[in-house]
N, C-alpha and C positions, 0 to 999 in steps of 0.2 A: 504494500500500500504506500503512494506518496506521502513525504512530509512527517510518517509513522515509523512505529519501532514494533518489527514481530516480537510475536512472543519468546520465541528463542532468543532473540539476541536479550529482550528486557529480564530471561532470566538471567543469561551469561552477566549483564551489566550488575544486577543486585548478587549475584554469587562472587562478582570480581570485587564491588566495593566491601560486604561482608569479610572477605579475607582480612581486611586491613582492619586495626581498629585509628581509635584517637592519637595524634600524637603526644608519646610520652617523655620523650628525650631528644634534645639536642645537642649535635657532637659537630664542632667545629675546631677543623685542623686537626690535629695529631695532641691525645692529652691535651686538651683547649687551647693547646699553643699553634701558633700562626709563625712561621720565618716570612719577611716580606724581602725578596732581595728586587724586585721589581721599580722602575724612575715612575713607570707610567700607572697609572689608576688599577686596582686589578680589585676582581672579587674575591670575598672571605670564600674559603670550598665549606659549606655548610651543609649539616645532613641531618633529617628528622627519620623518625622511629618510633614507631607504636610500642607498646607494651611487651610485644612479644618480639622485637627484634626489626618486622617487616620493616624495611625503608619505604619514606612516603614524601609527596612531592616538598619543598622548599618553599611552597608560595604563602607569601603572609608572612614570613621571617624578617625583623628589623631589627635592628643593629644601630646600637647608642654608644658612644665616647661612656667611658665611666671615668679616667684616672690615666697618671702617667703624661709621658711626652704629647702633645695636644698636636692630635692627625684630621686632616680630612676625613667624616667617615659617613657615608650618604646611609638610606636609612633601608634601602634595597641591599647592602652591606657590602657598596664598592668604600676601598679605602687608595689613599695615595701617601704615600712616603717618602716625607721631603729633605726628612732627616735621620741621624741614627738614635734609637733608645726605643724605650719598651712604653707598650698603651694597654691598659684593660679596657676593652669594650665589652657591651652585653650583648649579646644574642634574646631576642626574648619570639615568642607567638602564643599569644593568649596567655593561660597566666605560667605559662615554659619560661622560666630564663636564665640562662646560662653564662656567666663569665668567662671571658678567655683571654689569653693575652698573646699580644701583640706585637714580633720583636722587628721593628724596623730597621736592616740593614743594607741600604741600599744601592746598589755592584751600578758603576755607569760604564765601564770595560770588566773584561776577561781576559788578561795576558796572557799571550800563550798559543798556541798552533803551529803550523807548518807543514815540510814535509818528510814524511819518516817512509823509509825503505826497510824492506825487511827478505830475508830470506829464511824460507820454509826450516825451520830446524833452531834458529838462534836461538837465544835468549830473550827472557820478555824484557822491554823496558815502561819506563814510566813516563806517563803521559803529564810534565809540568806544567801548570799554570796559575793564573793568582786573579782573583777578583780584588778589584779597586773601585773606593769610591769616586767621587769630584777632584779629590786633591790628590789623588794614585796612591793615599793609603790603603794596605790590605784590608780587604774585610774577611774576616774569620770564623762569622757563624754566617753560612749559607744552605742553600738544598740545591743541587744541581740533577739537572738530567742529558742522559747520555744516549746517541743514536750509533749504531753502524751495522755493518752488512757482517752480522756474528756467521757466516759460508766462508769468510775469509780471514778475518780475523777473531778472538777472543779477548774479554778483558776483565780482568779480576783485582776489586778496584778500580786503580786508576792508572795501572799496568795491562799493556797488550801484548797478545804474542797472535804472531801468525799460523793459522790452521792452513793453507792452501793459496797455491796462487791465484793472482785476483788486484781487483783495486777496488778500494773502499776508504768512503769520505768518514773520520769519526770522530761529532758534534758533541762540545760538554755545555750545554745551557745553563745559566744562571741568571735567575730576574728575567730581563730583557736581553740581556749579551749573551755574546758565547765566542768558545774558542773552538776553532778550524784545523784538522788535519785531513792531509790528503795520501792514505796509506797504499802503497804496493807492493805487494806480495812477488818474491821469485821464488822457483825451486832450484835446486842446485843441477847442472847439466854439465856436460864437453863440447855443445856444440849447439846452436840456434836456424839448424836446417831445417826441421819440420816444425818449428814455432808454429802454433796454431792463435788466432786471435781470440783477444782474452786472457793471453797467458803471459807467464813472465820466465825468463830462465836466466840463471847468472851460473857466470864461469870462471872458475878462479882462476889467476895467471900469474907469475912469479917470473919476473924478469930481469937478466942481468944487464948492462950494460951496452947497449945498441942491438938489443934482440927485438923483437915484436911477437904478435901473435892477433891471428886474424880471421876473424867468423864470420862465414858467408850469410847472407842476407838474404831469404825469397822476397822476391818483387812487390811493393805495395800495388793495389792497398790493399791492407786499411795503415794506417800511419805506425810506423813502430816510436817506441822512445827508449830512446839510450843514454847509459851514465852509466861512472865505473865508481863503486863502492870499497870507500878504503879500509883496510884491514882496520882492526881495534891498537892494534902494536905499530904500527906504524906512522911515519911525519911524510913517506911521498908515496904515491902511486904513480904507476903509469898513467901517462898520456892517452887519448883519445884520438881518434881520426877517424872520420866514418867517408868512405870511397864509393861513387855512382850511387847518392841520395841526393835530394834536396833539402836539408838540416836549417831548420833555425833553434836559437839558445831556447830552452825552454825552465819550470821556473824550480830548479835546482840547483844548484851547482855542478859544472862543464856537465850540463845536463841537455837531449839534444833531442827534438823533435824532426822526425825523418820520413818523406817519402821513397822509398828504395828502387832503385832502378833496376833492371835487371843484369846481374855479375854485381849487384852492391855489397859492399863487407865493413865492418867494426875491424878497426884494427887499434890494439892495446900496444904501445912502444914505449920503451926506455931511451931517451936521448943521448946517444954514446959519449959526447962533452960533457955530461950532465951529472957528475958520481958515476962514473963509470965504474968505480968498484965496489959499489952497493950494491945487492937485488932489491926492486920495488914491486913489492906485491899488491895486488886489490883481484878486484870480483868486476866483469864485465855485467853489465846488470841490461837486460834487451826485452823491454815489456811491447806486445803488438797487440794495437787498441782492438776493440771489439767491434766497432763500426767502421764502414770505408768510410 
């Protein structure tokens, strides 16, 4: 029938409100505490609760200033943090209401990112970085959240190690900001003949004093990218040259974005002027993108 409710659904509708009763409890933030590392306005995460647990909608919850550092606090329970120190507001809905407190610390950067290369086997490292406020003092009580492509890399903490070759961006949010890496995975090899896109292979090479050593290249595309990764014990690596590509710098160090021609090669050299009677060791590192 137009405009009407069958009977079916008017029972599903009283059987569905029956589940719920009144709300009996409000629980805002964690242990009624709130971190705010946010510049911009943001809402309180508030949650109501009937007697028996069920979660039930939020609407009709406002939110009053009680005490402490004196914050913007609208009454729909947006707040804004203009400074650092701690607020109790209430929570209330009908005659519910709840204290909770409020610790405004508020991050305007996230130092910290970059790029980190990894080969399949290393050791994890740790991912540095520091929230600051207006004056690039640290802030020290924060909540941060973390994003990345866990098929290539892991992270426990705020230490990652590599699971599989791959490239993967991995994001630490805090407040408003956040800090940026752009991770790539290689696996270790002797040779970058059947590179497949998507993959990454590094080759270690150890050379003495006007030797070289030189990995053939299949034909792009899709683009490859090359860089030579230097040992942990060492002050020089080898040289780079990449032969029948078209290479521009790309954003690592002697880092090289390539379209490969065909008969193109990576070649790893020791300058024979150059410590001639040193060996300079590193890892040729030959990631080939995924898209032409």
């Amino acid at each position: 029938m137009l405009g009407g409710v069958g009977p079916t659904a008017a029972v599903l509708v009283f059987a569905l409100a029956a589940c719920h009763g009144q709300p009996a409890r409000l629980v805002v933030g964690l242990a009624d505490t709130v971190v705010v590392n946010n510049v911009v306005p943001v809402r309180m995460p508030m949650h109501v609760f009937d007697a028996a647990g069920h979660a039930l909608p939020d609407t009709g919850v406002r939110l009053q200033w009680a005490s402490g550092v004196p914050i913007p606090v609208s009454s729909r329970g947006v707040v804004k943090c203009t400074n650092a120190g701690d607020a109790t507001l209430r929570a209330s809905l009908g005659p519910l209401v709840t204290p909770f407190l409020v610790r405004c610390r508020p991050v305007h950067d996230v130092l910290g990112g970059g790029v980190r290369n990894f080969v399949v086997g290393d050791a994890p490292q740790n991912l540095s970085f520091a929230p600051v406020d207006s004056a690039g003092r640290p802030v020290t009580l924060f909540t941060a959240g973390v994003s990345y492509d866990s098929t290539v890399v892991t992270l426990d903490g705020w230490r990652i190690q590599a699971r599989t070759t791959g490239q993967s961006s991995v994001d630490i949010n805090i407040g408003d900001s956040w800090a940026h890496w752009f991770v790539t995975v290689y696996e270790r090899a002797t040779t970058v003949d059947e590179i497949r896109p998507g993959q990454g292979r590094a080759v270690r090479v150890r050379l003495a004093g006007g030797e070289m050593h030189s990995l053939q290249l299949p034909p792009s595309p899709p683009t490859y990218f090359v860089t030579m990764l230097p040992d942990r014990d060492t002050l020089r690596v080898p040289r780079l040259a990449i032969i029948g590509a078209n290479c521009l710098r790309y954003n690592f160090p002697d880092g090289y974005a390539c379209f490969a021609l065909h008969g193109a090669s990576v070649v790893a050299y020791h300058p024979k002027q150059d410590h001639p009677k040193e060996a300079w060791s590193g890892t040729i590192a030959v990631f080939r993108e995924v898209r032409p």
